[in-house]
Structure formats: structure tokens, C-alpha cells
C-alpha positions in Angstrom: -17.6 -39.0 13.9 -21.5 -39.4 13.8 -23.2 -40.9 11.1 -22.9 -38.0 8.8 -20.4 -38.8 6.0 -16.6 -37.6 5.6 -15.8 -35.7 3.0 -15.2 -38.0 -0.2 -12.0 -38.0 -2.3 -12.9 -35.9 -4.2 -14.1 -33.1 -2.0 -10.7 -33.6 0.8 -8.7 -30.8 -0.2 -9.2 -27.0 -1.5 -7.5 -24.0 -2.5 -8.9 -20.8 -2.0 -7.9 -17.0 -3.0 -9.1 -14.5 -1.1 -8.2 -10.4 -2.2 -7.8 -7.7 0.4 -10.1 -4.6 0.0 -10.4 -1.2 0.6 -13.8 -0.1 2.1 -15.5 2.9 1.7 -13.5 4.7 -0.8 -14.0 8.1 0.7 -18.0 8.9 0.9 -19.3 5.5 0.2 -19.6 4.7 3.8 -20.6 1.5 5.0 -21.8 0.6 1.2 -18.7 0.7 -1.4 -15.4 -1.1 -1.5 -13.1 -2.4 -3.8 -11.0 -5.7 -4.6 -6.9 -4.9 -4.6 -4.4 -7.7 -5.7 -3.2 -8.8 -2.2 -4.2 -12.3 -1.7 -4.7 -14.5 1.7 -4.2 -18.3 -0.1 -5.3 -20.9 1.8 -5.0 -24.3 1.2 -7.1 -27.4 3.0 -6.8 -30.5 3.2 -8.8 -33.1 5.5 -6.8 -34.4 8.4 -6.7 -36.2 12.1 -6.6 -33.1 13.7 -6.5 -28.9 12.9 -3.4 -27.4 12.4 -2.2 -24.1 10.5 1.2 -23.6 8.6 1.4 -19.9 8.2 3.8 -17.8 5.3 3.8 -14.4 4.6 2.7 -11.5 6.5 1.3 -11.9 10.4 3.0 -14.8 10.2 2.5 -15.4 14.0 -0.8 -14.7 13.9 -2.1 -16.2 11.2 -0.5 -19.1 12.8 -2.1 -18.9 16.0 -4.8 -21.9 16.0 -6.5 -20.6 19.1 -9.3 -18.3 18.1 -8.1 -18.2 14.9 -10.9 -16.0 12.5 -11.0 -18.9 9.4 -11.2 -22.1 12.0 -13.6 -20.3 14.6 -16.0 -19.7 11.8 -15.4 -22.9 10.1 -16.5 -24.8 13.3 -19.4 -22.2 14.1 -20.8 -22.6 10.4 -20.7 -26.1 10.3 -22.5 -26.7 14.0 -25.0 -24.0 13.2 -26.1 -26.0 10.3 -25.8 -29.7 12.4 -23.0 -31.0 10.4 -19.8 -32.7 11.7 -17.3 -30.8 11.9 -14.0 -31.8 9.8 -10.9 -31.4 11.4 -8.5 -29.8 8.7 -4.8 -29.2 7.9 -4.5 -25.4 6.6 -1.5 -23.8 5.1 -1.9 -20.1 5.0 -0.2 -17.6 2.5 -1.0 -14.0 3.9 -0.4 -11.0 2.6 -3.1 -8.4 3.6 -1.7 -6.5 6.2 -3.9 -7.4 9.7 -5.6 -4.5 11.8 -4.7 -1.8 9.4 -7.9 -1.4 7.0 -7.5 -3.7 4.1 -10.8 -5.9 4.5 -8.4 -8.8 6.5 -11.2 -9.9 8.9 -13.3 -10.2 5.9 -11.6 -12.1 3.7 -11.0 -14.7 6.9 -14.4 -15.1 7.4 -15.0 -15.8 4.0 -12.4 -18.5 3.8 -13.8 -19.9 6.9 -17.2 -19.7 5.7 -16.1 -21.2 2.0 -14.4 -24.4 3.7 -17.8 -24.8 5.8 -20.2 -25.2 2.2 -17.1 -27.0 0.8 -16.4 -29.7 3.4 -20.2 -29.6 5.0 -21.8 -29.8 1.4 -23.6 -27.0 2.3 -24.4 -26.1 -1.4 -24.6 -22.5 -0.8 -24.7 -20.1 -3.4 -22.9 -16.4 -3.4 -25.4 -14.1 -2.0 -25.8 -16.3 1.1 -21.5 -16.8 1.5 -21.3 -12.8 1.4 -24.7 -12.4 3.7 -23.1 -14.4 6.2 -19.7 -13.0 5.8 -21.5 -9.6 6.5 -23.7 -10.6 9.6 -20.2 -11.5 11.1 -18.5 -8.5 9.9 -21.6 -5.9 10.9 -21.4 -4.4 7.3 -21.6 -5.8 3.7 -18.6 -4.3 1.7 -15.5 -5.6 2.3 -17.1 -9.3 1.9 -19.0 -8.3 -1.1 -15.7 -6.9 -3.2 -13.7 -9.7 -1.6 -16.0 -12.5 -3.0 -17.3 -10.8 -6.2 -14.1 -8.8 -7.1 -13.9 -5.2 -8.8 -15.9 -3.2 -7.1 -19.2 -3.8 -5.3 -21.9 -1.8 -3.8 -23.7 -3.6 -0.8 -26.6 -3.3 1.4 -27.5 -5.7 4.2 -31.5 -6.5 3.7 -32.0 -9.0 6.5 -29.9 -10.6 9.0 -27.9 -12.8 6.6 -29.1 -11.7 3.3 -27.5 -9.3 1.1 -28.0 -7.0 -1.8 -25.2 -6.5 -4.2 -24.0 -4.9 -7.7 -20.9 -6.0 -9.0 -19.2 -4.0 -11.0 -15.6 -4.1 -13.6 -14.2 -0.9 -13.2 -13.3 0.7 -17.0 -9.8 0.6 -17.8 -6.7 0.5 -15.9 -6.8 1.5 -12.0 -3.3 1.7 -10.4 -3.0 2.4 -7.0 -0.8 2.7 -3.8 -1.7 1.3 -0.4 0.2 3.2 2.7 0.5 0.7 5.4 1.4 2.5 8.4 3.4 0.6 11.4 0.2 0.6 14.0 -3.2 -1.1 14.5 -6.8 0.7 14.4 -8.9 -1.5 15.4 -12.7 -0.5 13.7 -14.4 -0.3 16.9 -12.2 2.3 17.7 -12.5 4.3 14.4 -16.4 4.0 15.2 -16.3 5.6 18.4 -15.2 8.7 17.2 -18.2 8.9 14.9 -21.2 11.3 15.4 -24.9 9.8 15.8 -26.1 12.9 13.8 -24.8 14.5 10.2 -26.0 18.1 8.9 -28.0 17.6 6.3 -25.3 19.4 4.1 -22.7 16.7 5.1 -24.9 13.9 3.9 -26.3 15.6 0.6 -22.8 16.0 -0.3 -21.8 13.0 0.5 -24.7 11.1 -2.0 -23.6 13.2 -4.6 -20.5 12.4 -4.3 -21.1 8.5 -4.1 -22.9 8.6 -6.9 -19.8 10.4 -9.0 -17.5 8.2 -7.7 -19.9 5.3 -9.5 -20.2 6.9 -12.6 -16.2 7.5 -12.7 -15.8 3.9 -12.0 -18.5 2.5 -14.7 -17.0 5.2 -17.3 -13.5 5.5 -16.6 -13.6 9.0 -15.5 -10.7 9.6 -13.5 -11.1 12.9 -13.9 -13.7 13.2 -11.6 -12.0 11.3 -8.8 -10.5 14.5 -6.8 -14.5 15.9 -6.3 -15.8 12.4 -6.0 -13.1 11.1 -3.6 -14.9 13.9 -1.2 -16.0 12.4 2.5 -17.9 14.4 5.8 -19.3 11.3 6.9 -16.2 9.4 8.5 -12.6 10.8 7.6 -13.1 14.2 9.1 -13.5 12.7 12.5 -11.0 9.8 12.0 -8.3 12.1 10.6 -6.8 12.6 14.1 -6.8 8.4 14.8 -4.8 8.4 11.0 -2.5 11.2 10.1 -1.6 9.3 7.0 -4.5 10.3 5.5 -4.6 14.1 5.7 -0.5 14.3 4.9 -1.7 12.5 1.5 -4.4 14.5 0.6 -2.0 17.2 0.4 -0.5 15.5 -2.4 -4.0 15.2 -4.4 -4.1 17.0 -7.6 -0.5 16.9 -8.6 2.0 14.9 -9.6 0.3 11.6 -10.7 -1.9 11.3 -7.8 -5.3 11.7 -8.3 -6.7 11.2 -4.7 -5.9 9.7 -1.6 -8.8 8.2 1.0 -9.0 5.6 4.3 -8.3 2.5 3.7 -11.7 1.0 5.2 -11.7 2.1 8.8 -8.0 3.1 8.5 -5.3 3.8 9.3 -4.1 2.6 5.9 -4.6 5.2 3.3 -5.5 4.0 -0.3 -3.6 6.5 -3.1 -5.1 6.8 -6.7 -2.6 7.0 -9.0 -3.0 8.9 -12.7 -2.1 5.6 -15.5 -0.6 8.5 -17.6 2.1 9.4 -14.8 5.1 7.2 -13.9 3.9 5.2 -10.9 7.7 4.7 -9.5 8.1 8.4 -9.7 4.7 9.4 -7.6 5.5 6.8 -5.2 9.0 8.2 -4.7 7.4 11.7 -4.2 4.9 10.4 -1.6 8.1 8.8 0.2 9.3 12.0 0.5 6.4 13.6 1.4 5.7 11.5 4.4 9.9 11.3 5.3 9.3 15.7 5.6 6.4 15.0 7.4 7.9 12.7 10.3 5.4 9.5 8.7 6.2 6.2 8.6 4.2 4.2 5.8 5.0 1.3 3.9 3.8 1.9 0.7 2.4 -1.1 -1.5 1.6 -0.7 -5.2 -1.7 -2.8 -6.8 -4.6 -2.3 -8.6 -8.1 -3.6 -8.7 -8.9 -7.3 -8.7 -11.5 -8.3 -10.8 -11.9 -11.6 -9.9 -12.8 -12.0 -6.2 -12.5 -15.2 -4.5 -16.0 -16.6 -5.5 -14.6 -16.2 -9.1 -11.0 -18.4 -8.8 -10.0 -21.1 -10.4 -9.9 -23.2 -7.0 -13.5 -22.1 -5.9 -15.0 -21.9 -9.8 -13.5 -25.5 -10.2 -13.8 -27.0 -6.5 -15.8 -30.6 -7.3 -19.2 -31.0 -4.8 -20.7 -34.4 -3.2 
């Protein structure tokens, strides 16, 4: 190594939980998402050389250490910032589904990213962890809700700085993620986007943002099948995911409140009434999508409120 020091005692090992999240959230395009209880644990330690133990889902790829998301941006934080690079020993507990919408390239980043300040003594503080979580991801809200937790509303105001508002959801949230067998990839769900909106489209859709905020901040599920509304992004992908528009069939009735993409898709995020019996709406939407020749695995969760900036192994990690 050069003359820079290796990490002391103190600082060789570190635990990090990461939560999945849903982007979007029907017309908050590009600027909303939300933290669901689905974790990607990592676990680092310093060693001789890099190597990955992967458990859980994507096993095999979450094991692959060539061009793998959280060592790639490990080593291209570190060098950018002319510090040694580290080799490390990672044990990886997945279980965000990969490719399918749930904020998994995010919350790789971020671990990447959070082992670089933490092994490189980098010192950073949130705002620039999400800003350059979101350079690398192109947009700010899955990395914003995966670090802060609840939900967050994001806006990229330079190349790595980021504005955000965090906020804790009122009351309980339960939902049902619908994890279909294939892979969208979200340059491919972008393609199918228009450069130009009528100005209908897009009044409707900040009307509706803003009702899906105030529902969050007041507990209004009531107003989620109106503010749930999108004509900015899930009209055109509705073809690439047909999980989306079978569900929305379902919205009004029977416990479910709405149904939306799951980030880019194809994974469709289901809002669930806390009144209703949970096992008994996810049994009708089984149903639903058996009668409608669909194949989904469907996941139940809710909100996480903590984010991985706000667990005990980040909170409590000891610096140089």
C-alpha cells in the first residue's frame, strides 16, 4: 500500500442495511419514492484480497465479483478521491429482487459508496452519500428513500448535490409487492417515454403529486385511488408490464386501495386498506392474476422508516 494508512481496528469491519424502494409511486416521476422492509445486508470486513459470500436472493449474482455494483463503486469512490483502495471481504444477504423495479441498483451503490467514507475516512455527510448515489443512478429517489427511509421527495440541484424532504408517513402502511418472473431493465422502460406531455397530462399529474403528499403527511388513505393517478410514465409502460394494468382492476375494492409501478417496473407496488384482512386481499389478487394468465410473486411489507443512513451499524459505525 502507499503511505496512506489502513484502516485501524477499530474502523476494519462494518455492517450495513440497505431497504429496497419503490420509485415514483404513480405520478411522482423521477421525484418520490418510498423505503419497503426488504433489506440488502452487507457485512465488511478488511482482508488480503476481495471476495463476496452471497445469501439470499440473486444469489449468483450478487456473488459475481466481476463488475459487481457495491465493489465497482467502492474502488471508483475511493480512487476519485486519491485514497487506497482497501481490499475487503463482503458477505452479502439479498433480498430485493434485481432488475425488476425495487430501487436494487440503488441501494448497491449506496453500500458501495458507504464502505468508501467508512474505510477511506472520507467523513461524508448524508446529502453528499445520496448526491452521489444519484449522479450514478441518473435520478435522486430511490437513493434518497433508501438512505433516509419513509418516504422522500428528491431533486438533483447539481451534479452531485441533492435536495431532499424526508418524510414518516402517518400511521400504518401495508402493502404488497408483485414480483413478476422477467427483467425490465430502466433504459428500456425509458425508451418508450415521450419527449413532450399535453399540458393536461402534466397539470394532472402535479395535482396529483401533491395529494399523494398530503395523504402521506395526514394519513389520508382515502385519497390514494385519485392520487395514485399517472399520464406521465405508466400509460406508455403498461404494454412493457401487464402486471400493472390487471391490478388496477382490482383498485377500489376489496382491501386494495391502489396499485402503481414499482419504479420503472415491471414490479407493481399494491396498497393495501389496514382495515381489511391483508391475507384475504392477497389471496384475491392471486386469483386475479391466476384468471388472468399472470405470473407474480407476491411479497407483503410496509414502509421502512429507517433507511440505511439511520441503522444501528451506520448510526453506530466508529470513524478514524
Amino acid at each position: 500500500m502507499s503511505a496512506k494508512k489502513r484502516p485501524t481496528r477499530k474502523t476494519q469491519s462494518l455492517d450495513l442495511v440497505l431497504p429496497a424502494t419503490s420509485a415514483n409511486l404513480g405520478p411522482g416521476f423521477d421525484a418520490a419514492a418510498i423505503a419497503i422492509d426488504l433489506f440488502l445486508k452487507v457485512r465488511a470486513r478488511v482482508a488480503d484480497e476481495f471476495s463476496i459470500e452471497a445469501l439470499g436472493r440473486d444469489a449468483e449474482i450478487c456473488g459475481r465479483l466481476e463488475n459487481h455494483l457495491i465493489v465497482t463503486t467502492y474502488r471508483e469512490v475511493l480512487e476519485a478521491e486519491g485514497k487506497s483502495v482497501v481490499p475487503l471481504a463482503l458477505r452479502v444477504d439479498n433480498q430485493i429482487p434485481v432488475g425488476k423495479g425495487c430501487g436494487s441498483s440503488a441501494s448497491a451503490r449506496l453500500a458501495g459508496i458507504a464502505l468508501a467514507v467508512h474505510f477511506g475516512g472520507l467523513g461524508w455527510i448524508d446529502s453528499r452519500i445520496v448526491g452521489e448515489a444519484s449522479r450514478r443512478e441518473h435520478h435522486p429517489d430511490n437513493a434518497a428513500a433508501c438512505w433516509m427511509g419513509g418516504l422522500a421527495v428528491a431533486r438533483m440541484s447539481g451534479e452531485t448535490e441533492v435536495q431532499i424532504a424526508s418524510v414518516t408517513p402517518k400511521g400504518k402502511w401495508p402493502l404488497l409487492l408483485a414480483v413478476p418472473p422477467e427483467l425490465l431493465s430502466t433504459e428500456e422502460a425509458r425508451r418508450v417515454l415521450p419527449t413532450h406531455y399535453p399540458r393536461a397530462d402534466a397539470v394532472i399529474n402535479i395535482q396529483n403529486s401533491m395529494l399523494l403528499l398530503a395523504a402521506f403527511i395526514q394519513g389520508r388513505r382515502d385519497l390514494l385511488p385519485s392520487a395514485l393517478g399517472d399520464r406521465i410514465h405508466q400509460p406508455y409502460r403498461a404494454a412493457l408490464c401487464p402486471l400493472l394494468p390487471a391490478l388496477q382492476k382490482l383498485a377500489g375494492s376489496a382491501g386494495i386501495l391502489g396499485a402503481v409501478l414499482s419504479g420503472a417496473g415491471p414490479s407493481v407496488l399494491v396498497f393495501l386498506d389496514p382495515k381489511a384482512h391483508p391475507g384475504k386481499a392477497r389471496s384475491r389478487i392471486a386469483a386475479h392474476l391466476q384468471s388472468s394468465g399472470l405470473k407474480a410473486e407476491l411479497i407483503p411489507t410496509s414502509i421502512n422508516m429507517l433507511g440505511a443512513g439511520r441503522e444501528r451499524g451506520w448510526k453506530n459505525r466508529k470513524t478514524r
